[in-house]
N, C-alpha and C positions, 0 to 999 in steps of 0.2 A: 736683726735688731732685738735687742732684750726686753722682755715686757715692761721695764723700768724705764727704757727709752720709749719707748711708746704711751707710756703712763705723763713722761716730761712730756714729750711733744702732742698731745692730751690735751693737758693740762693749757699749755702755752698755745697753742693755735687756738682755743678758745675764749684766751685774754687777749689775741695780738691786739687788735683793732682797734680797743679804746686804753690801751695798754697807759700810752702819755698820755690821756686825758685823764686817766683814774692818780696818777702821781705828778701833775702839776709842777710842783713845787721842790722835786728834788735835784734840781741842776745845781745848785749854789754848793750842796752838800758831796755830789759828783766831780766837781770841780775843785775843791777841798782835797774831797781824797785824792787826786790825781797828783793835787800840788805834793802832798804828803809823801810821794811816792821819790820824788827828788830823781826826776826824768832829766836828761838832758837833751840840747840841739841833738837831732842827729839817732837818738836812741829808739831802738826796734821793739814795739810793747805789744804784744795780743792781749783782745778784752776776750775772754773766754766766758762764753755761755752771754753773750753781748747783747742779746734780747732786741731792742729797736733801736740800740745801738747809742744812748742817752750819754756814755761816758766816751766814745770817738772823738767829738769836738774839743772838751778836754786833753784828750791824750793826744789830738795832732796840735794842739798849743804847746803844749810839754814838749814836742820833739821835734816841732816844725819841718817849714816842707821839706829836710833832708832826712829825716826820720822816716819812719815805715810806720806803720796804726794799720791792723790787723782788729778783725771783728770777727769769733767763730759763734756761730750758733746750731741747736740741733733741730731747730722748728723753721721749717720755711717761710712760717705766716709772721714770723717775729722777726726775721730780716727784709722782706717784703715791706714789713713796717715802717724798717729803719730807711730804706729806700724810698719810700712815700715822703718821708722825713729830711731827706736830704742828704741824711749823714752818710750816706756811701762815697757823698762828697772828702768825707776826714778820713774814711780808711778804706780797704779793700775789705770786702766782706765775703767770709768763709761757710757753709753748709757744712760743718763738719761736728766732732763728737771729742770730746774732750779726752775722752780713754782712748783714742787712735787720733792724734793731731797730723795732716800732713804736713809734716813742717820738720827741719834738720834738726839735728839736736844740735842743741848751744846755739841755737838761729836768731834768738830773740835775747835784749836785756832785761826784758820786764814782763810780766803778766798781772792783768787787774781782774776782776772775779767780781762783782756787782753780787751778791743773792744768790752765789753758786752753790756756796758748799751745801746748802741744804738738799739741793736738789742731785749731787752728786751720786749715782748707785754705787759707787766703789771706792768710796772717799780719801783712804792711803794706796792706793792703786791711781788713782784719775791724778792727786797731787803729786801721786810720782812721776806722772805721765808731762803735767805740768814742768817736773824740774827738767825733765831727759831735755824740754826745748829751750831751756832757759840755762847762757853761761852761767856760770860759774861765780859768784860775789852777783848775780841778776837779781832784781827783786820779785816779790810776791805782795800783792794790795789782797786779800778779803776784806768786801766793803757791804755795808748797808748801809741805806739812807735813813733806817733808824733803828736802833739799840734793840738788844733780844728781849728785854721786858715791852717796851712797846709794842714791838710786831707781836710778841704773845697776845698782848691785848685787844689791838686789833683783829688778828683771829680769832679771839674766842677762848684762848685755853690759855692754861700753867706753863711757867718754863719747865720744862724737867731736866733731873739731875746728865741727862744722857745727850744733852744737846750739845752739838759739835761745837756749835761756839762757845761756848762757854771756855774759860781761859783754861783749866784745866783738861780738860778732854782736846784742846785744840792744839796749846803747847806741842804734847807727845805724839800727835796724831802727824803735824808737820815734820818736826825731829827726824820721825821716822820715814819722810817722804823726800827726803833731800834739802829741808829748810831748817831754818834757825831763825823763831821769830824773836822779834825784835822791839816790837812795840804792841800794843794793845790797848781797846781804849772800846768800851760797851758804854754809851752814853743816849739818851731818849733819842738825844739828835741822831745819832748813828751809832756805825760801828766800823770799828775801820782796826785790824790786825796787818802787820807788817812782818814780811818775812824776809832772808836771804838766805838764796843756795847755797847749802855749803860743799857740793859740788862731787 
C-alpha cells in the first residue's frame, strides 16, 4: 500500500465513527444526485470510495431489487460504519481500492464518487481505472453535498487555481480518462459533475 493509501485510510478510520452525525443533513442532496444520474430498474452502479455508505439507499431506489448497488471502500472502519447503519442492507459492500477494482470490465452501468476525486492519489489513472469497469455509454456522478467555495470555507482555506474540480481542470482530466462530461453544476448546495464513457 502506497503512503497515500495509508495517508486516506488515516485520515478516514479516524472520522468513521461519528462520520453521519458530523453531516446530518446530507441525504436529501445524495438522493438528488442519484436521481440526476437517470439509473434504471435493473442497472449495475458501484459508489466508489462509499465511506458509510450514505448514497446505497439511493442507488438501490434507482435500480431496485433487480439491479446490483456495489459499495467499494479503502478504510475498514468506514464500511464497518456503513454496516452499523444498516446500509449493507442496499448494497454488497467491497474492501477494495479504486486504482485495482475487482470487478470485469464493462461489469457495471454506472459509478457515483461522493468526495472522491480529492482524495484520489492518481486521479487520470484511478478515473481510468473507473472507466475499464463501466460499459461503454455508462455514467460517471462526481458529487458533493456542497460546492467547492463552501467546502473551501469550511476548511479554512482559498480555492485554488489547481483544484480538480474546478470545471476546467476536470473537463480534460476526464476526456483524458475515458469520459465525456456532460453536465456541471458547483453550487453552495453542492456539486454534482456528470460524465459518460465514451468507451
Amino acid at each position: 500500500m502506497s503512503n497515500d493509501h495509508a495517508h486516506v485510510q488515516e485520515f478516514f478510520t479516524a472520522r468513521a465513527a461519528d462520520w453521519d452525525a458530523k453531516f446530518p443533513d446530507d441525504g436529501p442532496a445524495y438522493a438528488a444526485a442519484v436521481t440526476e444520474m437517470g439509473l434504471r430498474e435493473g442497472d449495475r452502479v458501484l459508489d466508489a470510495g462509499c465511506g458509510t455508505g450514505r448514497a446505497l439507499p439511493p442507488l438501490r431506489a434507482a435500480v431496485g431489487a433487480s439491479g446490483v448497488v456495489l459499495g467499494a471502500d479503502l478504510t475498514p472502519a468506514m464500511l464497518e460504519a456503513a454496516v452499523r447503519a444498516g446500509r449493507d442492507q442496499d448494497g454488497q459492500l467491497l474492501l477494495a481500492d479504486v486504482s485495482a477494482l475487482p470487478l470485469r470490465t464493462a461489469s457495471l452501468d454506472a459509478v457515483f464518487g461522493a468526495g472522491l476525486i480529492a482524495h484520489l492519489p492518481n486521479p487520470a489513472e484511478n478515473l481510468r481505472e473507473l472507466a475499464r469497469v463501466v460499459r461503454p455509454g455508462g455514467a460517471l456522478a462526481l458529487f458533493h453535498p456542497i460546492g467547492r467555495a463552501a467546502l473551501a470555507a469550511r476548511q479554512g482555506r482559498q480555492i485554488t487555481p489547481d483544484d480538480l474540480r474546478a470545471e476546467a481542470n476536470l473537463r480534460p482530466l476526464l476526456a483524458g480518462s475515458g469520459w465525456d462530461m456532460t453536465s456541471y453544476v458547483d453550487e453552495d448546495t453542492h456539486f454534482l459533475a456528470l460524465a459518460v464513457h465514451h468507451g
